[in-house]
mmJSON file of the N, C-alpha and C atoms, coordinates in Angstrom:
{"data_MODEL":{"atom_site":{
"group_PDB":["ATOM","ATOM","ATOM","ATOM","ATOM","ATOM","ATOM","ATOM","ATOM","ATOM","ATOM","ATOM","ATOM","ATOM","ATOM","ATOM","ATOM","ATOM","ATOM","ATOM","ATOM","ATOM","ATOM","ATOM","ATOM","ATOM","ATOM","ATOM","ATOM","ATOM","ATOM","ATOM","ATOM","ATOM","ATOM","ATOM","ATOM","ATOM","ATOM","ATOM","ATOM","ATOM","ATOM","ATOM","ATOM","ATOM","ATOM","ATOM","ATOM","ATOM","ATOM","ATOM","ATOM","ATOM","ATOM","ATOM","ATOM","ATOM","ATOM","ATOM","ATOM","ATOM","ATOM","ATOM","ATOM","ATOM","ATOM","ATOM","ATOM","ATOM","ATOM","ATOM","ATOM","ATOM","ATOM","ATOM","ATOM","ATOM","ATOM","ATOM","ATOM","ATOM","ATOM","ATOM","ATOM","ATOM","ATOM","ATOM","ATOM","ATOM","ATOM","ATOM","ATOM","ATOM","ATOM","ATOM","ATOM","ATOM","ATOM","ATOM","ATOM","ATOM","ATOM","ATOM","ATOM","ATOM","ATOM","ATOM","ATOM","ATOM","ATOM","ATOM","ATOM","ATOM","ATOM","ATOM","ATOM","ATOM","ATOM","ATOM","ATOM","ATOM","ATOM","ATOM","ATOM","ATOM","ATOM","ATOM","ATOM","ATOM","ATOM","ATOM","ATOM","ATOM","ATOM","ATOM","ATOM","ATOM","ATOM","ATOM","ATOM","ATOM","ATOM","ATOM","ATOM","ATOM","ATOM","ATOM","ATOM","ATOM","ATOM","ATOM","ATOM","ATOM","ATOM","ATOM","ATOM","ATOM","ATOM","ATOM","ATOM","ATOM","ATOM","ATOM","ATOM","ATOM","ATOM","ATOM","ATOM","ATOM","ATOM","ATOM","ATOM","ATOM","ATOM","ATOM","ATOM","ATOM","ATOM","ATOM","ATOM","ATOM","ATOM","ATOM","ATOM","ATOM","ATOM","ATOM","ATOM","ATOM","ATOM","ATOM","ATOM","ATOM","ATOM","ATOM","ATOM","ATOM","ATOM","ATOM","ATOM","ATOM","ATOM","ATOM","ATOM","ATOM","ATOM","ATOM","ATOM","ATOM","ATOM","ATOM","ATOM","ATOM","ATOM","ATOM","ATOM","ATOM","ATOM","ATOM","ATOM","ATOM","ATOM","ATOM","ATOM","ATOM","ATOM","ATOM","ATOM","ATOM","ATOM","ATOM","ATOM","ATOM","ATOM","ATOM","ATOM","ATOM","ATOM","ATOM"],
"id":[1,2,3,4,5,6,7,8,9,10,11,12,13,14,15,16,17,18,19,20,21,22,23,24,25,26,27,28,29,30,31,32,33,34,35,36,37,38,39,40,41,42,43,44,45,46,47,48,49,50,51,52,53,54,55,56,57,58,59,60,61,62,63,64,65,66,67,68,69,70,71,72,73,74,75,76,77,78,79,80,81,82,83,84,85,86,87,88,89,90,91,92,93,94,95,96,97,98,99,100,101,102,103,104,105,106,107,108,109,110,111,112,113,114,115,116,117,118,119,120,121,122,123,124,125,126,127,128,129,130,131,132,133,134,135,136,137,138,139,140,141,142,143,144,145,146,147,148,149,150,151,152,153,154,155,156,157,158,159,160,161,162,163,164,165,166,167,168,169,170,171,172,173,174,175,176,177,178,179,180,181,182,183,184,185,186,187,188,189,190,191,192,193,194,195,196,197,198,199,200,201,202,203,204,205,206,207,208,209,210,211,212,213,214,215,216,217,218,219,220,221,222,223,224,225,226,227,228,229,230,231,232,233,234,235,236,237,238,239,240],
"type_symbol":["N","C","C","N","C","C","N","C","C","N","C","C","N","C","C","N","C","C","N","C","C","N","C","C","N","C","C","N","C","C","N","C","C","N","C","C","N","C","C","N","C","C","N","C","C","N","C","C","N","C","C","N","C","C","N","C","C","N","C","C","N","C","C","N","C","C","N","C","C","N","C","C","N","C","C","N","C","C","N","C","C","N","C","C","N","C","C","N","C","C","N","C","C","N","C","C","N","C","C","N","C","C","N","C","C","N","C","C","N","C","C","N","C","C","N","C","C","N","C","C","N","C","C","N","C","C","N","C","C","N","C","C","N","C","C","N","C","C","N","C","C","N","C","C","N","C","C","N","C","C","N","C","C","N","C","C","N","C","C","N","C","C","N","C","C","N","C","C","N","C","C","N","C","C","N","C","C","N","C","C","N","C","C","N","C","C","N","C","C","N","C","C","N","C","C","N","C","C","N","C","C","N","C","C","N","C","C","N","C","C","N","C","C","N","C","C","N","C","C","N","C","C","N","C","C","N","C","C","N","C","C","N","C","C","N","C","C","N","C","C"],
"label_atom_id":["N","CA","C","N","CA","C","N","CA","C","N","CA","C","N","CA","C","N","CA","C","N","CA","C","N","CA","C","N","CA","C","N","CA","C","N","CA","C","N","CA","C","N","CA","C","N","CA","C","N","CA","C","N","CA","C","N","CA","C","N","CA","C","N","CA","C","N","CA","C","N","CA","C","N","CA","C","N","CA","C","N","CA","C","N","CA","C","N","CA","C","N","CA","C","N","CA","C","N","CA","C","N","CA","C","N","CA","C","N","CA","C","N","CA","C","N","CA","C","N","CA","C","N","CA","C","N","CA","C","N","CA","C","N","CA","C","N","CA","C","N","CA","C","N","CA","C","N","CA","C","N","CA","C","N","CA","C","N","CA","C","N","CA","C","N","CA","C","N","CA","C","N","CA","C","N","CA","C","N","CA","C","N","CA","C","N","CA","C","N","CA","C","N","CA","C","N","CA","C","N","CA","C","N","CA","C","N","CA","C","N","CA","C","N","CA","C","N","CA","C","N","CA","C","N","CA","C","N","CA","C","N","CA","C","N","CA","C","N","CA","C","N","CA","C","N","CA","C","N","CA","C","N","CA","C","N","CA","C","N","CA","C","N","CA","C","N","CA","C","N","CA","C","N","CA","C","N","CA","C"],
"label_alt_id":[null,null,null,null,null,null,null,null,null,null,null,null,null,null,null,null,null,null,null,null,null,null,null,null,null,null,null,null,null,null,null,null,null,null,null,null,null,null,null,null,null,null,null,null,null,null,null,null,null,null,null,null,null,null,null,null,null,null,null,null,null,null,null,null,null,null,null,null,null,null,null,null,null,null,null,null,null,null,null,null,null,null,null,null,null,null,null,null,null,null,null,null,null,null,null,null,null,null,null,null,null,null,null,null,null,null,null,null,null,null,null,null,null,null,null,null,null,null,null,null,null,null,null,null,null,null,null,null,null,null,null,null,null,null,null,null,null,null,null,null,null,null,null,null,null,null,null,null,null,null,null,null,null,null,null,null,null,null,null,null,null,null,null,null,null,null,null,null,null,null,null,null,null,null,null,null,null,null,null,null,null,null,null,null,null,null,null,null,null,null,null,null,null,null,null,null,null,null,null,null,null,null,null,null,null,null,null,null,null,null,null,null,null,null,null,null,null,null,null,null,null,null,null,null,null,null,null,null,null,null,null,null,null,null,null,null,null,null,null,null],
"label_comp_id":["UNK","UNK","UNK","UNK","UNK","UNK","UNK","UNK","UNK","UNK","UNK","UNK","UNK","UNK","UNK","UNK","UNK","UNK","UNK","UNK","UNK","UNK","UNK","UNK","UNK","UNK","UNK","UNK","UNK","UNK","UNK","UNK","UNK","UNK","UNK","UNK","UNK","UNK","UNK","UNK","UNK","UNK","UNK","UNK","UNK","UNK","UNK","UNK","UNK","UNK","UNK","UNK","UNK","UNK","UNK","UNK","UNK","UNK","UNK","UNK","UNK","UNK","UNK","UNK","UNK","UNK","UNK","UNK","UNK","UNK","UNK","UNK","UNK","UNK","UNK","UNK","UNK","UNK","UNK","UNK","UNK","UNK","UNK","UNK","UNK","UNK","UNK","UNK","UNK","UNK","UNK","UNK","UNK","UNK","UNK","UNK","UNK","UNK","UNK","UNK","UNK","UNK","UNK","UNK","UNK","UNK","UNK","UNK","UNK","UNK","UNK","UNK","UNK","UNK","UNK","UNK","UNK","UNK","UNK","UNK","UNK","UNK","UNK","UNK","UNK","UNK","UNK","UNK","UNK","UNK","UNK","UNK","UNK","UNK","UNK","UNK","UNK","UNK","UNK","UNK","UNK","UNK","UNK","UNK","UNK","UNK","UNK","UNK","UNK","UNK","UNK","UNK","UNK","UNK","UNK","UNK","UNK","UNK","UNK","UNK","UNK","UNK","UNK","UNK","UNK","UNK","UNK","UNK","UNK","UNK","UNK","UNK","UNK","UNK","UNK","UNK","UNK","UNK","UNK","UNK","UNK","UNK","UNK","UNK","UNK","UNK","UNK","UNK","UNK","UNK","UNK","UNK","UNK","UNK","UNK","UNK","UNK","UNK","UNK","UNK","UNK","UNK","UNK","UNK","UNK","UNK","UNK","UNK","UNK","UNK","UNK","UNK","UNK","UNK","UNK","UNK","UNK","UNK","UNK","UNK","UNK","UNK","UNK","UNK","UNK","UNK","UNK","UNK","UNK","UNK","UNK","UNK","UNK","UNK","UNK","UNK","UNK","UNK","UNK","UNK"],
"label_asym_id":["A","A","A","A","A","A","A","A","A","A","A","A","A","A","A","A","A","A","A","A","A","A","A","A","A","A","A","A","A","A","A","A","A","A","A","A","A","A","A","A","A","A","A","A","A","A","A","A","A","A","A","A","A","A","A","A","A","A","A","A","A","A","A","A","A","A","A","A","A","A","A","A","A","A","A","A","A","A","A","A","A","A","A","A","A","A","A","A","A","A","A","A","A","A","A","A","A","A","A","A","A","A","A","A","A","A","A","A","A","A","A","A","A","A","A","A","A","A","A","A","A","A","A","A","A","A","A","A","A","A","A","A","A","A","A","A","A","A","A","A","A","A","A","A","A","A","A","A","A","A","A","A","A","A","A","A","A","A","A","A","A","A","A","A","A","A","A","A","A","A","A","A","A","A","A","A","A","A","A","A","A","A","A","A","A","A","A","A","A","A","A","A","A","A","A","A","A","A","A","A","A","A","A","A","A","A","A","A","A","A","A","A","A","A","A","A","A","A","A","A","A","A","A","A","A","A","A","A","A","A","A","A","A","A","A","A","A","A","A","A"],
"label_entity_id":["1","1","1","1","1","1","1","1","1","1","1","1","1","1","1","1","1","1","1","1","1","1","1","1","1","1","1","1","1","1","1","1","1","1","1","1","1","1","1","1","1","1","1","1","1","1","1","1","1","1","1","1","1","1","1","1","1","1","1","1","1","1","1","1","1","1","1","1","1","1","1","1","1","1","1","1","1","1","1","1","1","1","1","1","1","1","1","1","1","1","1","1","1","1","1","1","1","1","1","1","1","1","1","1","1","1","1","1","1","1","1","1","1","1","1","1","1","1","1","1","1","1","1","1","1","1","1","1","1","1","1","1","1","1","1","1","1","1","1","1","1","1","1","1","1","1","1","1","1","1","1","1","1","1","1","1","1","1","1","1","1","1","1","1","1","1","1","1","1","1","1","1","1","1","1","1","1","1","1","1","1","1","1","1","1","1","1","1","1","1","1","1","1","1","1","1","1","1","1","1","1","1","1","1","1","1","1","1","1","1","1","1","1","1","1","1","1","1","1","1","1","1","1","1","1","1","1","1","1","1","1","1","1","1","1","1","1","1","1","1"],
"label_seq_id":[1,1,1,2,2,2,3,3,3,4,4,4,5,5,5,6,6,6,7,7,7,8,8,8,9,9,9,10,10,10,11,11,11,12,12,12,13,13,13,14,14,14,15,15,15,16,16,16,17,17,17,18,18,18,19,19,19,20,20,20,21,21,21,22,22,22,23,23,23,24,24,24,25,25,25,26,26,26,27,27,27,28,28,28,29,29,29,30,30,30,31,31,31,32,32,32,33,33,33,34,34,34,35,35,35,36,36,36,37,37,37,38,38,38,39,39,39,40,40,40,41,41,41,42,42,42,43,43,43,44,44,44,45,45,45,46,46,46,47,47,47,48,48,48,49,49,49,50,50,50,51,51,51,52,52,52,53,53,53,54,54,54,55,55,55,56,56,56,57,57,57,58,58,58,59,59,59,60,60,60,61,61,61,62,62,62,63,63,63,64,64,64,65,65,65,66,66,66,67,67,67,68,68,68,69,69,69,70,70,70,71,71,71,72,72,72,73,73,73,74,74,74,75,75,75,76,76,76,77,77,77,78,78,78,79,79,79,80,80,80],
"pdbx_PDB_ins_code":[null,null,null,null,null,null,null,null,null,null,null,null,null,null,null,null,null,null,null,null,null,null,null,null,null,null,null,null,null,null,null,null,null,null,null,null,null,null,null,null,null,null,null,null,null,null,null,null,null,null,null,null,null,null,null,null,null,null,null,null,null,null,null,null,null,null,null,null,null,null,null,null,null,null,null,null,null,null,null,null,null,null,null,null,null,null,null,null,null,null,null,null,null,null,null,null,null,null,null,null,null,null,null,null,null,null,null,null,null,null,null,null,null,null,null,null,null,null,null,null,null,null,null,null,null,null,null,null,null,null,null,null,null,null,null,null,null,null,null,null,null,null,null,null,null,null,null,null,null,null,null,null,null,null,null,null,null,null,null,null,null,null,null,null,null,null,null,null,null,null,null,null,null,null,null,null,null,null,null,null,null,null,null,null,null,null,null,null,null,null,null,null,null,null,null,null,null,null,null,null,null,null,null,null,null,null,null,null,null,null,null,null,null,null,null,null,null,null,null,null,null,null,null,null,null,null,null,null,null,null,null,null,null,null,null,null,null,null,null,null],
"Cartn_x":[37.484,38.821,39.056,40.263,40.21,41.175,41.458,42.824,43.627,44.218,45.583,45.661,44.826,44.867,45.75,44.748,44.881,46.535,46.641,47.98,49.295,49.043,50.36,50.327,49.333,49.081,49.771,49.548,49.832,51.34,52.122,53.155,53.925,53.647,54.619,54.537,52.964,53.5,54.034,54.146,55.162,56.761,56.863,58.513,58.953,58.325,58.22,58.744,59.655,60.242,59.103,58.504,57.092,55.909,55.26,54.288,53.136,53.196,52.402,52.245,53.135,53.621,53.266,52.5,52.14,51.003,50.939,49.969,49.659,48.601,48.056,46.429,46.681,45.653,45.532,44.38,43.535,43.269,43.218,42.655,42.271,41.498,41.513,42.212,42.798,44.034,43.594,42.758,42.326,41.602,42.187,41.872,42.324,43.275,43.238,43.548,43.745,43.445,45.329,45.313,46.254,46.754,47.418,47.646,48.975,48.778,49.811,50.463,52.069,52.353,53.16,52.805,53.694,54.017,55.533,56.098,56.721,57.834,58.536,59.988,60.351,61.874,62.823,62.916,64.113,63.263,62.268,61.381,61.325,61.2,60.962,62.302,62.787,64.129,64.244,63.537,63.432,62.011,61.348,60.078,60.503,61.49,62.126,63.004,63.853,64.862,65.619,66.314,67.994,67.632,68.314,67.689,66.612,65.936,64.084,64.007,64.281,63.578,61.884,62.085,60.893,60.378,60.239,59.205,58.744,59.125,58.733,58.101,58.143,57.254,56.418,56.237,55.009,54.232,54.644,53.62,53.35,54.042,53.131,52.485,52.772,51.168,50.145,49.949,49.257,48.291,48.944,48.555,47.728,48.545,47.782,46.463,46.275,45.207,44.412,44.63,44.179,43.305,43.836,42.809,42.069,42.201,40.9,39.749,39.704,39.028,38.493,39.461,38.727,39.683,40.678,41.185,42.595,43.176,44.424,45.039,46.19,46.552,47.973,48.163,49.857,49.768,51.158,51.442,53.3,52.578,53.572,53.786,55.317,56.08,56.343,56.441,56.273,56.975,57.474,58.655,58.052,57.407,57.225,58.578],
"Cartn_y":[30.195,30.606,30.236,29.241,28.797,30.098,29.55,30.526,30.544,29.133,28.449,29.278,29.533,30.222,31.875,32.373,33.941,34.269,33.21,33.159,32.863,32.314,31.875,32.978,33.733,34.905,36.406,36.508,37.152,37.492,35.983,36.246,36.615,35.922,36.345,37.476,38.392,39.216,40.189,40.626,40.431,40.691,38.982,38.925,39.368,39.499,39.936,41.188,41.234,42.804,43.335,41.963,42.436,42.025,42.448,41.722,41.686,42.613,42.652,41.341,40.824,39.677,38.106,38.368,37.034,36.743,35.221,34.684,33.635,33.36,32.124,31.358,30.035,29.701,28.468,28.249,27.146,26.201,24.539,23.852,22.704,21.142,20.149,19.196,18.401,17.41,16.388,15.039,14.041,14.014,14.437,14.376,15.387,16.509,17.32,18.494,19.807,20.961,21.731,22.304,22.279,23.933,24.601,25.808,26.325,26.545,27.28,28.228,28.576,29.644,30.084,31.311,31.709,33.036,32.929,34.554,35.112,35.897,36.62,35.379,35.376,34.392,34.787,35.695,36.773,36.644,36.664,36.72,35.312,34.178,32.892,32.503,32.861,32.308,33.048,34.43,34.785,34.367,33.59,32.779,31.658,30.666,29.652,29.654,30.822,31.107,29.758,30.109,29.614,28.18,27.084,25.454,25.416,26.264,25.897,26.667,27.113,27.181,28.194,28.873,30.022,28.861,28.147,27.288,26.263,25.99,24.892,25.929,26.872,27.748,28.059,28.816,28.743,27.766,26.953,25.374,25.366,24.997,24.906,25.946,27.319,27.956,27.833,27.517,27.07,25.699,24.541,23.669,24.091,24.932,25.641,26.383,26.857,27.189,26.444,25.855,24.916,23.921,23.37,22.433,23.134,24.773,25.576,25.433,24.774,24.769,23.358,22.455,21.289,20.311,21.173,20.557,20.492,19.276,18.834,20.365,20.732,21.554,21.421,21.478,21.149,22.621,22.921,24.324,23.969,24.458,24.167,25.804,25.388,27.437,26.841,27.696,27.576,29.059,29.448,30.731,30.361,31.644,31.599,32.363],
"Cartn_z":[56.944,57.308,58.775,58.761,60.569,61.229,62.835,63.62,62.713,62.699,61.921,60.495,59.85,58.368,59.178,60.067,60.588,61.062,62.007,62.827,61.982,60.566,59.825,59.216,58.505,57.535,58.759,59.705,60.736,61.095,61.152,61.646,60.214,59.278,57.789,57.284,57.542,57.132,58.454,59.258,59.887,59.769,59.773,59.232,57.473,56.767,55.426,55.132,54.226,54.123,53.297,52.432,51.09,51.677,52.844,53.116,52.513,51.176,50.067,48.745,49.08,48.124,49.317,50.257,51.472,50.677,50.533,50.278,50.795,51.449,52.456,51.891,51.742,51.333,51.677,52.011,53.154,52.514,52.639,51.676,52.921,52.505,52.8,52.464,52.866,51.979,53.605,52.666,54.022,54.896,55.96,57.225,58.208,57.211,57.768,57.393,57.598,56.596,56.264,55.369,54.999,54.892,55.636,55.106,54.228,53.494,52.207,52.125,52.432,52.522,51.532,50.505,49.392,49.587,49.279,49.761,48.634,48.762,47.865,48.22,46.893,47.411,48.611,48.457,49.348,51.022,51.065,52.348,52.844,52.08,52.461,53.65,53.447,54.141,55.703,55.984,57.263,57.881,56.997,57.742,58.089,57.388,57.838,58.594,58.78,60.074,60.165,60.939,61.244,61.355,60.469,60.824,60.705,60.575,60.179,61.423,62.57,63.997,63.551,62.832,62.917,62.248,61.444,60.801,61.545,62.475,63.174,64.543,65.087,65.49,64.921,63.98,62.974,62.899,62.507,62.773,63.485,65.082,66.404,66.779,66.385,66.626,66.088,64.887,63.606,64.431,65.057,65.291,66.374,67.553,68.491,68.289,67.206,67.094,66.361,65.546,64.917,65.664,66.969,67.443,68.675,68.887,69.099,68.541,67.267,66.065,65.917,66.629,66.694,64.972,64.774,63.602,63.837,62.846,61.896,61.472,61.69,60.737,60.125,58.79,58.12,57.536,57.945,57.333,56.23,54.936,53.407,53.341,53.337,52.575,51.44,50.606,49.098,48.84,47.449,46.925,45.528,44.807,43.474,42.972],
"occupancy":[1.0,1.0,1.0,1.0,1.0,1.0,1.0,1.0,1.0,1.0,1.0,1.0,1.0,1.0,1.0,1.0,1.0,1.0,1.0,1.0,1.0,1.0,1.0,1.0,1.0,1.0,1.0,1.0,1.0,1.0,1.0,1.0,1.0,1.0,1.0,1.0,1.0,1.0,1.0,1.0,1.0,1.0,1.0,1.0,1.0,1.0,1.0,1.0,1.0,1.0,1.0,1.0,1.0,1.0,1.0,1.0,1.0,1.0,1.0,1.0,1.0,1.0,1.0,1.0,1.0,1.0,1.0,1.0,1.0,1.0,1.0,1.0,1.0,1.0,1.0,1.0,1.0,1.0,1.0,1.0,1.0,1.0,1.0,1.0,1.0,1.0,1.0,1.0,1.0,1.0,1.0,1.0,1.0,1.0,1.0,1.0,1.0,1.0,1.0,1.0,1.0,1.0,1.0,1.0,1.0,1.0,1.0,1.0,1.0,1.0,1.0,1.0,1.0,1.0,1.0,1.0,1.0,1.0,1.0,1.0,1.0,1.0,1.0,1.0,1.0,1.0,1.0,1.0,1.0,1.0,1.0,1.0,1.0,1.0,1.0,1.0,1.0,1.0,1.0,1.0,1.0,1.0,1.0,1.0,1.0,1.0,1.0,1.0,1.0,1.0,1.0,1.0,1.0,1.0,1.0,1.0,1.0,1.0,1.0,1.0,1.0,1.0,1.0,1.0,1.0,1.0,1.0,1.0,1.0,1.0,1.0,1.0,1.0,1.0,1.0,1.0,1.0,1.0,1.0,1.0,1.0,1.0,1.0,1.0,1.0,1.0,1.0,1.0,1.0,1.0,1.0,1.0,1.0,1.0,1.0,1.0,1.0,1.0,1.0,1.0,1.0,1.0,1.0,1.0,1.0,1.0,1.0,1.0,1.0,1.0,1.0,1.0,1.0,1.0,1.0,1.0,1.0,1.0,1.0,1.0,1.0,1.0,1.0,1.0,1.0,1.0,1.0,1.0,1.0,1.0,1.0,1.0,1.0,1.0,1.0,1.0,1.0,1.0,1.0,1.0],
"B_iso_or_equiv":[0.0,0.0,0.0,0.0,0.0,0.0,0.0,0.0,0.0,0.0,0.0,0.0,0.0,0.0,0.0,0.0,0.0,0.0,0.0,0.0,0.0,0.0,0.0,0.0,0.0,0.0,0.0,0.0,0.0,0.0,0.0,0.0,0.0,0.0,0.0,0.0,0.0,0.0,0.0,0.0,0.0,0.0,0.0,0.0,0.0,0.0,0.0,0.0,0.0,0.0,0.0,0.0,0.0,0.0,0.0,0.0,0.0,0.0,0.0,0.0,0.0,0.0,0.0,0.0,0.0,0.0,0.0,0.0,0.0,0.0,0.0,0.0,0.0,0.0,0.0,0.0,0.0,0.0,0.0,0.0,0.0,0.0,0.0,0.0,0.0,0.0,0.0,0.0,0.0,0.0,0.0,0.0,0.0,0.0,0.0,0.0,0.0,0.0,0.0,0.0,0.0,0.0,0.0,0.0,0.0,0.0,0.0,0.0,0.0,0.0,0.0,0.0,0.0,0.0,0.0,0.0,0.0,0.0,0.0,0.0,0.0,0.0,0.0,0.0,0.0,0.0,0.0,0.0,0.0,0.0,0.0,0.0,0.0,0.0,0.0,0.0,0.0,0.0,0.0,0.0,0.0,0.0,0.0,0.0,0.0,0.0,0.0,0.0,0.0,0.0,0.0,0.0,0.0,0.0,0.0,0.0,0.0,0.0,0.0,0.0,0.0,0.0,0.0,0.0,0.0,0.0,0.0,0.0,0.0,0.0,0.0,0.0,0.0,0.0,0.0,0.0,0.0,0.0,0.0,0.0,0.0,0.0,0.0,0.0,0.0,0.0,0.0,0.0,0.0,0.0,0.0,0.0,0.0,0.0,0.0,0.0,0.0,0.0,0.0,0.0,0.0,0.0,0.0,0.0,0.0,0.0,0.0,0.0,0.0,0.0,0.0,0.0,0.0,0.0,0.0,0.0,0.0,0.0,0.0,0.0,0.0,0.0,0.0,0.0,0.0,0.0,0.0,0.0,0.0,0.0,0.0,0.0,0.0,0.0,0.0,0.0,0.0,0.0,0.0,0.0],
"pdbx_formal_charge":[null,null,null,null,null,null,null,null,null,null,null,null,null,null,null,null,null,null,null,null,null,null,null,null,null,null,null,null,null,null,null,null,null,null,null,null,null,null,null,null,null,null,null,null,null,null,null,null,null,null,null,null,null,null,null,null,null,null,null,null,null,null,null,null,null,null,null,null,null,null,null,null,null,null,null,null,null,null,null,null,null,null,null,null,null,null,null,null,null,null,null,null,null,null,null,null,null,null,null,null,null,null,null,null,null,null,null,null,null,null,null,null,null,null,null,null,null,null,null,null,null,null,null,null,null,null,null,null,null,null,null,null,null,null,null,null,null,null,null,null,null,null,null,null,null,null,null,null,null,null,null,null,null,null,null,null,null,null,null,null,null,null,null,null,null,null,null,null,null,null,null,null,null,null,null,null,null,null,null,null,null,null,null,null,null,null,null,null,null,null,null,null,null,null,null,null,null,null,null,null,null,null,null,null,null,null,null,null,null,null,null,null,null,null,null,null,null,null,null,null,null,null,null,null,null,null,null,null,null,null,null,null,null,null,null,null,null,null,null,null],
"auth_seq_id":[1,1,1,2,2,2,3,3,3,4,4,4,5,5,5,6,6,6,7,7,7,8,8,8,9,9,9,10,10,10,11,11,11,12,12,12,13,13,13,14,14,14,15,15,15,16,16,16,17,17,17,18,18,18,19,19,19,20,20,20,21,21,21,22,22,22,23,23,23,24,24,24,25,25,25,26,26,26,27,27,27,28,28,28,29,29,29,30,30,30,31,31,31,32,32,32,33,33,33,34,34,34,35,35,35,36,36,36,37,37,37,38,38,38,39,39,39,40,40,40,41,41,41,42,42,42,43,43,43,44,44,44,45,45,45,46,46,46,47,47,47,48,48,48,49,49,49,50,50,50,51,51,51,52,52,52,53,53,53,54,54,54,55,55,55,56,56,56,57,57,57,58,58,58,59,59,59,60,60,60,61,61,61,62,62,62,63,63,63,64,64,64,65,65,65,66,66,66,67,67,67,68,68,68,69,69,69,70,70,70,71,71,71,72,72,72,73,73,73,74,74,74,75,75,75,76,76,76,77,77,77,78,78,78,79,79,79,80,80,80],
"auth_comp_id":["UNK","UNK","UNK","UNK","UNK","UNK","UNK","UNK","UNK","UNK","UNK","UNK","UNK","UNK","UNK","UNK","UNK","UNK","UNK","UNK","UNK","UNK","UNK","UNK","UNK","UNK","UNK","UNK","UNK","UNK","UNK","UNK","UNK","UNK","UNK","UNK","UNK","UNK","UNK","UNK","UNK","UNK","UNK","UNK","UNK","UNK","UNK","UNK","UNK","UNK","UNK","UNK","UNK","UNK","UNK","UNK","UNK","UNK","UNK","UNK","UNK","UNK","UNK","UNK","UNK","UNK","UNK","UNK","UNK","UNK","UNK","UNK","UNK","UNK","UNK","UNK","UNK","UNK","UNK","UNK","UNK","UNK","UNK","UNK","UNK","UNK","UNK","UNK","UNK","UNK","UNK","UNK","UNK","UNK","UNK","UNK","UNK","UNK","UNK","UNK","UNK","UNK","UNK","UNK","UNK","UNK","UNK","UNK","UNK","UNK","UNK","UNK","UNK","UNK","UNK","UNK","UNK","UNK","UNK","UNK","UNK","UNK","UNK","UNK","UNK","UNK","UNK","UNK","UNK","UNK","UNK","UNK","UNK","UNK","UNK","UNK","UNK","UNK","UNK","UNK","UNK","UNK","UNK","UNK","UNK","UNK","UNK","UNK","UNK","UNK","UNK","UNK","UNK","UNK","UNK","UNK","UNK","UNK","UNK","UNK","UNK","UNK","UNK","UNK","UNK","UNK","UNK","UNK","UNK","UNK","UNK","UNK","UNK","UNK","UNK","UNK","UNK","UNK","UNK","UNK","UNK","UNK","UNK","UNK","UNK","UNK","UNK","UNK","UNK","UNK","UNK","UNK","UNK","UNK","UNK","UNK","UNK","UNK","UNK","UNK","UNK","UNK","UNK","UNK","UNK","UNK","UNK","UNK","UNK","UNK","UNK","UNK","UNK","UNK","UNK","UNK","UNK","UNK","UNK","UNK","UNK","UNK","UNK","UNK","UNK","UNK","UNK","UNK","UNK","UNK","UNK","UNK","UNK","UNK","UNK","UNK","UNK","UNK","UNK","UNK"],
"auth_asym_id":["A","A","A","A","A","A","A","A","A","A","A","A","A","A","A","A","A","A","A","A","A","A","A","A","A","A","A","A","A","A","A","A","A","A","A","A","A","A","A","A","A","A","A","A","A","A","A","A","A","A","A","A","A","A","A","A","A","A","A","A","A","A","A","A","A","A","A","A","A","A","A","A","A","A","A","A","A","A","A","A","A","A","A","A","A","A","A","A","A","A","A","A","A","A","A","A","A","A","A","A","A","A","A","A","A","A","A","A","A","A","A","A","A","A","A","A","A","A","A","A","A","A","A","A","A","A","A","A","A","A","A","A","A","A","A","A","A","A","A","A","A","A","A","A","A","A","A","A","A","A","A","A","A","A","A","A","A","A","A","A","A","A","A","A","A","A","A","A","A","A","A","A","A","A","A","A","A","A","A","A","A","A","A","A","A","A","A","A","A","A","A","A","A","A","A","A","A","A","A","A","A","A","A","A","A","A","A","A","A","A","A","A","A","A","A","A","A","A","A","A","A","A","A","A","A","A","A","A","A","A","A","A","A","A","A","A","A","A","A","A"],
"auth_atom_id":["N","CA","C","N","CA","C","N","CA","C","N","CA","C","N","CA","C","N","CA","C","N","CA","C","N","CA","C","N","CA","C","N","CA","C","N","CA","C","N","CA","C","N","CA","C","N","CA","C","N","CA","C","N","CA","C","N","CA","C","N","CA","C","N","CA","C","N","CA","C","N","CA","C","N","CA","C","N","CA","C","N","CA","C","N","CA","C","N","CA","C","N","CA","C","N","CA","C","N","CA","C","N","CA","C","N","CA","C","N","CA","C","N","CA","C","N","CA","C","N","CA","C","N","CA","C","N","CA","C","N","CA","C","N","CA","C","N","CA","C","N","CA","C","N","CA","C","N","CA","C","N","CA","C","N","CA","C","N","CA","C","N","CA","C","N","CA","C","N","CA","C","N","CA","C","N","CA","C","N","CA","C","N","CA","C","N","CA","C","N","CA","C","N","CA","C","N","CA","C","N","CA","C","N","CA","C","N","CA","C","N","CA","C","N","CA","C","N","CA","C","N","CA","C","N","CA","C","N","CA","C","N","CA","C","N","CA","C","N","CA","C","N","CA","C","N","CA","C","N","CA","C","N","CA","C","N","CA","C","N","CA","C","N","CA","C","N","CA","C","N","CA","C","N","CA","C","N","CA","C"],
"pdbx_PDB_model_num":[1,1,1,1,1,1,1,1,1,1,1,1,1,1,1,1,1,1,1,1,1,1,1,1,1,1,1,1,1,1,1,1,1,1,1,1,1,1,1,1,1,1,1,1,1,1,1,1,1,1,1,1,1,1,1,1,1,1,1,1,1,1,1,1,1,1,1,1,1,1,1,1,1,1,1,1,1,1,1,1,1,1,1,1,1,1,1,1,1,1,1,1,1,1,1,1,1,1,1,1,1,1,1,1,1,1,1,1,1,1,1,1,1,1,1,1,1,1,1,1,1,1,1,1,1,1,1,1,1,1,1,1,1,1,1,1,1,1,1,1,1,1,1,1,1,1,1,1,1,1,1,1,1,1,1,1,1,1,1,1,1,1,1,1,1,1,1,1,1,1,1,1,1,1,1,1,1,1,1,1,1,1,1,1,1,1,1,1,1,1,1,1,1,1,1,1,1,1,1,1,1,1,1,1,1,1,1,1,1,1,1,1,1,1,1,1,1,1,1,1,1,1,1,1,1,1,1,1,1,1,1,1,1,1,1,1,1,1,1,1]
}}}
């Protein structure tokens, strides 16, 4: 489990009205690691914030910690 896994899982639930329904999951894809973010539908949309802005924060902390770690990191929101 890297930062980047901790820090995306961290802030969603968080912003999450269900933070019971956050799901984060780590993978390899290449060359560089991939973190997964699945929420509640209704919740996805205040992790992505206005134009994306919270999602593209999210990522750069993600990345920020991520190469603490010495790694690649891509962060995917996903809505079951």
């Amino acid at each position: 489990m890297s930062r980047a896994r901790d820090v995306v899982d961290v802030v969603a639930r968080a912003l999450a009205s269900q933070p019971d329904e956050v799901d984060v999951v780590e993978y390899e894809r290449r060359d560089q690691t991939v973190v997964e973010l699945t929420m509640a539908p209704g919740d996805l949309g205040r992790v992505i914030g206005r134009q994306g802005r919270t999602a593209t924060a999210v990522r750069t902390l993600a990345a920020a910690a991520a190469e603490l770690d010495g790694l690649r990191v891509s962060v995917d929101f996903r809505d079951d």
